[in-house]
C-alpha positions as CSV (number, residue, x, y, z in Angstrom):
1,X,-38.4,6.3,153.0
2,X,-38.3,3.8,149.9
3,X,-41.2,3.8,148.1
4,X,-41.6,-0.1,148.2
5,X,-41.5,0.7,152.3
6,X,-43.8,3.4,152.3
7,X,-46.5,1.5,150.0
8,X,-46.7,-1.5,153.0
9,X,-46.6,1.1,155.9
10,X,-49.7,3.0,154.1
11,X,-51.4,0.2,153.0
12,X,-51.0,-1.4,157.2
13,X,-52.4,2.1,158.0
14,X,-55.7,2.0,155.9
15,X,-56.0,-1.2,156.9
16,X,-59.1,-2.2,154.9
17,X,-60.9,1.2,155.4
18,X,-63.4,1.7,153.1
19,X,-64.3,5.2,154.2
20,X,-61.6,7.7,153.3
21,X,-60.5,11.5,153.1
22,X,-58.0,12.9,151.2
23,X,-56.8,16.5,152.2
24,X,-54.3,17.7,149.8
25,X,-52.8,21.4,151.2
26,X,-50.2,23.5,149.7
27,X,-49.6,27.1,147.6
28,X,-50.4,26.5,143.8
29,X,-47.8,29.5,143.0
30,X,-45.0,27.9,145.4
31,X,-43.4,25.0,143.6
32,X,-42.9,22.2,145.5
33,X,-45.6,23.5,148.1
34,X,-47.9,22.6,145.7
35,X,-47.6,18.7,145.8
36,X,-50.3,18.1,148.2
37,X,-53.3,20.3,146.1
38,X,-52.0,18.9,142.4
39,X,-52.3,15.1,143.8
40,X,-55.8,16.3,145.2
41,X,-57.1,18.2,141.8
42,X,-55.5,14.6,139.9
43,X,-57.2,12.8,141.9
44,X,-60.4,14.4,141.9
45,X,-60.3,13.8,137.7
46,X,-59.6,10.6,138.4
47,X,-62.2,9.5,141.0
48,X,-64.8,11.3,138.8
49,X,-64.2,9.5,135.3
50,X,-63.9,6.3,137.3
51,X,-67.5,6.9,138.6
52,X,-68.5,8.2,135.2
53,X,-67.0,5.1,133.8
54,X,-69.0,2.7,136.4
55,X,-72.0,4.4,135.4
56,X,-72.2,5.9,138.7
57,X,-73.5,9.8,138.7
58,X,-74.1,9.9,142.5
59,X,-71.3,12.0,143.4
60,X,-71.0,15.5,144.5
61,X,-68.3,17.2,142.2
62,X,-66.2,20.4,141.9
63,X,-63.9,20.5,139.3
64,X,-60.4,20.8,140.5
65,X,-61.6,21.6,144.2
66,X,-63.6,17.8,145.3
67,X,-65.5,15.0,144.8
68,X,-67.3,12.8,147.3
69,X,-68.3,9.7,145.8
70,X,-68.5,6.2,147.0
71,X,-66.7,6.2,150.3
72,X,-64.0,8.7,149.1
73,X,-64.3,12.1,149.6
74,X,-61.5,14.1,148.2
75,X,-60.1,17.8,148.7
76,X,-58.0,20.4,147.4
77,X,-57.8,22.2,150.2
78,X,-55.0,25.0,149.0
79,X,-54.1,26.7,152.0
80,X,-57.0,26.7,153.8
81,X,-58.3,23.7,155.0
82,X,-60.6,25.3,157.9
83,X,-63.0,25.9,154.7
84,X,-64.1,22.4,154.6
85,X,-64.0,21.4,158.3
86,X,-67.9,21.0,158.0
87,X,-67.8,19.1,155.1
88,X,-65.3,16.7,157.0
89,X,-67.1,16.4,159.9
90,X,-70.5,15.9,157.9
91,X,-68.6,12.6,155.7
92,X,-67.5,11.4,159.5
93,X,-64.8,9.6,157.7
94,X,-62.5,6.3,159.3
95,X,-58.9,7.6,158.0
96,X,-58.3,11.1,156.9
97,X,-55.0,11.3,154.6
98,X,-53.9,14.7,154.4
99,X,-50.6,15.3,152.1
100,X,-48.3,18.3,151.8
101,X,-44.9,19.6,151.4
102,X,-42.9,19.3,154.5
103,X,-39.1,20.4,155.1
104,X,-37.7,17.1,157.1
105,X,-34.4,17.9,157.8
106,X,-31.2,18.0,156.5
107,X,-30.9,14.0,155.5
108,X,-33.8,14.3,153.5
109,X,-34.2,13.9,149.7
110,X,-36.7,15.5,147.3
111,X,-39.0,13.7,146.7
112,X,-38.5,11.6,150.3
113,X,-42.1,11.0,152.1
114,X,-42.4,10.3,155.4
115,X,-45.4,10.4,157.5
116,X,-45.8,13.0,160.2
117,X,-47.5,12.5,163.3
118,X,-49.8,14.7,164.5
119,X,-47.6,15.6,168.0
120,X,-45.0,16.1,165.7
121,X,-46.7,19.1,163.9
122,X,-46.5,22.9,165.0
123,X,-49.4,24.6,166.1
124,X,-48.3,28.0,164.9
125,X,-49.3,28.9,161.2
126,X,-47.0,28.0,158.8
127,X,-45.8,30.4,156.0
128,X,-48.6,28.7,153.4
129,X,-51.2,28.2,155.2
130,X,-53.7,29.8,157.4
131,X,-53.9,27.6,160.3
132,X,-51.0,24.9,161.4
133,X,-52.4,21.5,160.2
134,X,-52.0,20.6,164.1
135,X,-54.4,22.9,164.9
136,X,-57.0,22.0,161.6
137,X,-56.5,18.3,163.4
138,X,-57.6,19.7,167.0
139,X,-60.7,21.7,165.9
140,X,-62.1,18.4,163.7
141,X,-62.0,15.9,166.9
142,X,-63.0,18.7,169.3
143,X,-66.2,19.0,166.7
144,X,-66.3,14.8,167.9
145,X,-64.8,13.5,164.5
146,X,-63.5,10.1,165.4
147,X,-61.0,9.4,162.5
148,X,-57.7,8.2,162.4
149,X,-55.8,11.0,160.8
150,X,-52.0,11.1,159.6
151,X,-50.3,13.2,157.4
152,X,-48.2,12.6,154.3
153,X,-45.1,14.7,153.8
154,X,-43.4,15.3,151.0
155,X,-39.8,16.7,150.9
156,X,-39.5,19.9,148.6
157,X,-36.6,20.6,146.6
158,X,-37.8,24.5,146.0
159,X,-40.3,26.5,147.6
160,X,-39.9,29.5,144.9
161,X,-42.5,31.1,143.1
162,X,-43.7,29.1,139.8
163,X,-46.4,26.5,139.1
164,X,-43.7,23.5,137.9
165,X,-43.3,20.9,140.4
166,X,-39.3,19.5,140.5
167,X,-38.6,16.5,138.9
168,X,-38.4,14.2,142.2
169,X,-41.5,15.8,143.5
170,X,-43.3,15.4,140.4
171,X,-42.0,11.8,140.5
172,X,-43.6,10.9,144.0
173,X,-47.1,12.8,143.3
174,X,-47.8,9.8,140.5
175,X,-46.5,7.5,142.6
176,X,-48.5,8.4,145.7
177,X,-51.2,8.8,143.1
178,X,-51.7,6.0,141.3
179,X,-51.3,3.9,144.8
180,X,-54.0,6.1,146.3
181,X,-56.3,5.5,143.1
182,X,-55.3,1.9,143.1
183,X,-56.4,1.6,146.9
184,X,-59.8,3.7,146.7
185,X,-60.9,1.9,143.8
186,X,-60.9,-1.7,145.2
187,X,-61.5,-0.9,148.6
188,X,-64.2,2.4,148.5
189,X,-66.1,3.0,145.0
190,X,-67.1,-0.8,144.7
191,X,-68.8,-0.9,148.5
């Protein structure tokens, strides 16, 4: 998907929400994998000098893992996101974002997002992770979370083992960045 398209789908899918998660999962050691926890630590920086900046010092910070703050709570989930189901469940969120490394197919570029729906992911564990983010999904709204939750994948070009994402991945983390950071800071750290 273009990245022009994807910013007006994402931006119709927040639509206004003012109380956000963002889940980022992947393998730090596993290239590509890692797209979803590097956006999260970014991020996470970034969220906490803009409240630092603002003046505002009630947030709840740990460096490169979260920060809830404002409306936003952020996570760098790795590959276990069951770890901060409570935490979730306690911020009782409107949207929950979560972003990682998905293999779409054969047409797909690296670099290419798309976003996955949740009857579209497997339940069974994938190689990275220690539950299927299908199943992460089930256990928060069986726990009565009522959030709209969709997930962001991202297209890998290697799933090797190094800590350097590739060039197109690299290119779509700032992008998906900076429009995440743009979107949270006029619509959830000024409310």
């Amino acid at each position: 998907m273009e990245s022009r398209d994807f910013e007006i789908i994402l931006l119709q899918r927040l639509d206004d929400c003012h109380h956000i998660v963002v889940i980022g999962i992947g393998a730090d050691l596993r290239e590509d994998d890692a797209v979803g926890n590097l956006l999260a630590c970014e991020l996470v920086a970034s969220i906490k000098e803009l409240l630092d900046t603002m003046g505002n010092n009630d947030y709840v910070y740990s460096e490169n893992e979260y920060i809830r703050g404002g409306q936003i709570l952020v996570l760098n989930a790795s590959v276990a996101p069951e770890q901060y189901i409570s935490m979730v469940k306690g911020f009782a969120p409107e949207k929950i974002i979560i972003v990682d490394a998905a293999k779409m197919g054969a047409a797909a570029n690296p670099g290419d997002m798309a976003f996955i729906e949740t009857d579209e992911l497997d339940m069974s564990t994938f190689s990275t992770h220690t539950i299927s983010l299908r199943y992460f999904i089930e256990i928060l709204k069986t726990m009565g979370l009522d959030a709209e939750f969709f997930v962001i994948g991202i297209q890998p070009a290697s799933l090797g083992y190094g800590e350097a994402l590739s060039r197109p991945v690299e290119e779509t983390k700032v992008f998906l960045k900076s429009l995440l950071l743009e979107y949270m800071q006029r619509n959830c750290l000024n409310t």
